[in-house]
KOLDO-16956 format. One record per residue (C-alpha): x, y, z. Coordinates in steps of 0.1 Angstrom, whole numbers. Each point is the difference from the previous one (the first is absolute). Layout:
<lodrens>
[[X; Y; Z]]
...
</lodrens>
This chain:
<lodrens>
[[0; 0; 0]]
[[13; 32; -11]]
[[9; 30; 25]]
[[-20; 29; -7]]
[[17; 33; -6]]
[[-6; 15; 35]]
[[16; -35; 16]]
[[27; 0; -28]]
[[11; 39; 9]]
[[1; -10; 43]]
[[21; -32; -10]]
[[25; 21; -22]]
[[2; 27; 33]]
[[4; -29; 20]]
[[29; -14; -21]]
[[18; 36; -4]]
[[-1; 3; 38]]
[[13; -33; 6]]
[[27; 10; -25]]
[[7; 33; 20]]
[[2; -18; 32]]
[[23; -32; -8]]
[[9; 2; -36]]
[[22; -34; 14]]
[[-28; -21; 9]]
[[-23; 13; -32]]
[[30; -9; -22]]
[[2; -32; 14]]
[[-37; -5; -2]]
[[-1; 8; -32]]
[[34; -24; -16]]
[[-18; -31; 17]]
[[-32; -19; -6]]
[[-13; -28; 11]]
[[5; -25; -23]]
[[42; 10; 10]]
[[-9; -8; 41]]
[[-19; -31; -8]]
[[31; -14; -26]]
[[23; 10; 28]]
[[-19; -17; 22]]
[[-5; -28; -19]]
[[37; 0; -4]]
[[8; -2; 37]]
[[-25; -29; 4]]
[[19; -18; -27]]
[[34; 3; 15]]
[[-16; -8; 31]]
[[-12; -33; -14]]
[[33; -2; -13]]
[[19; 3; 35]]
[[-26; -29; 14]]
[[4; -23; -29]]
[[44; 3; 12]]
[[-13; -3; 34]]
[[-18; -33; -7]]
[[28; -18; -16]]
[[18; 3; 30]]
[[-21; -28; 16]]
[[31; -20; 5]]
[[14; 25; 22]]
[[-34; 6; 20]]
[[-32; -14; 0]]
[[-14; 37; 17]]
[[18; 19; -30]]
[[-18; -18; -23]]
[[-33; 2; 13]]
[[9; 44; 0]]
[[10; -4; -37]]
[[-36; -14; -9]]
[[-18; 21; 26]]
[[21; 29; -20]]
[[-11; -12; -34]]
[[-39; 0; 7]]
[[-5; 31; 17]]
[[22; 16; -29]]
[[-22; -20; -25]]
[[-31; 14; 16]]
[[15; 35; 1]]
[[10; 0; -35]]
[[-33; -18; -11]]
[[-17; 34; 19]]
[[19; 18; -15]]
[[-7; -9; -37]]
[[-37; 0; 13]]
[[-3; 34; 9]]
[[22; 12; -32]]
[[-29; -19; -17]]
[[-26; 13; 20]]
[[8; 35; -8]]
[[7; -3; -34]]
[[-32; -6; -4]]
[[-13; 29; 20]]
[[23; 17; -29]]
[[-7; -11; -30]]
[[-30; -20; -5]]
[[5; -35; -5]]
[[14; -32; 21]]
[[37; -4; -3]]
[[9; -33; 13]]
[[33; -16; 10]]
[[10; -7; -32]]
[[-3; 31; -8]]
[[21; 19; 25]]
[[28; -22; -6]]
[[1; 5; -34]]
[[6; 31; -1]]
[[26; -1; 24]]
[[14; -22; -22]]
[[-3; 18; -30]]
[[11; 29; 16]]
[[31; -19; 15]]
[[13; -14; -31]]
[[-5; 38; -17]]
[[24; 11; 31]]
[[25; -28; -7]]
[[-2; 4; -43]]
[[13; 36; 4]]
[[26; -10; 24]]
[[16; -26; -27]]
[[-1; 29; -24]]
</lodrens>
């Protein structure tokens, strides 16, 4: 739903004051969306699992360190899996239709292999 003009004029006073106050923070605001905190996020999980998965091979040293590395890996499963659902979720309060899973990964992907094409170059 669009803003009207009177709510459109208050937000744009509201910005330029937030801009006179802390032109640090509104900067900031402004470089970083969403979708960059939830793939950071998502990255964290991921090394996370990572760190559990090392943790669990080590079930010859300790039984106990074994059963952190798995307890490690699930929570940063579910993390990562809410995560990818709330990226989802407000995609769609974006744009329209339901992006799934699939859909989310590959454009990471895409994107990752356009990052690593212009690096060979």
């Amino acid at each position: 739903m669009p803003l009207s003009e009177h709510e459109q004029k208050i937000l744009e006073d509201i910005e330029r004051s937030l801009q006179k106050e802390d032109p640090r923070f509104a900067q900031q605001v402004s470089h970083h969306s969403l979708f960059s905190l939830l793939s950071r996020r998502i990255r964290v999980g991921a090394l996370a699992f990572v760190a559990g998965f090392v943790l669990l091979m080590l079930f010859m040293v300790s039984l106990w360190i074994a059963l952190a590395g798995f307890a490690v890996m699930l929570f940063s499963a579910l993390f990562i899996y809410n995560q990818l659902r709330r990226l989802g979720r407000d995609q769609i309060r974006a744009g329209g239709g339901r992006p799934g899973v699939a859909d989310v990964l590959g454009r990471w992907s895409q994107r990752w292999s356009r990052g690593r094409g212009s690096d060979q170059k």
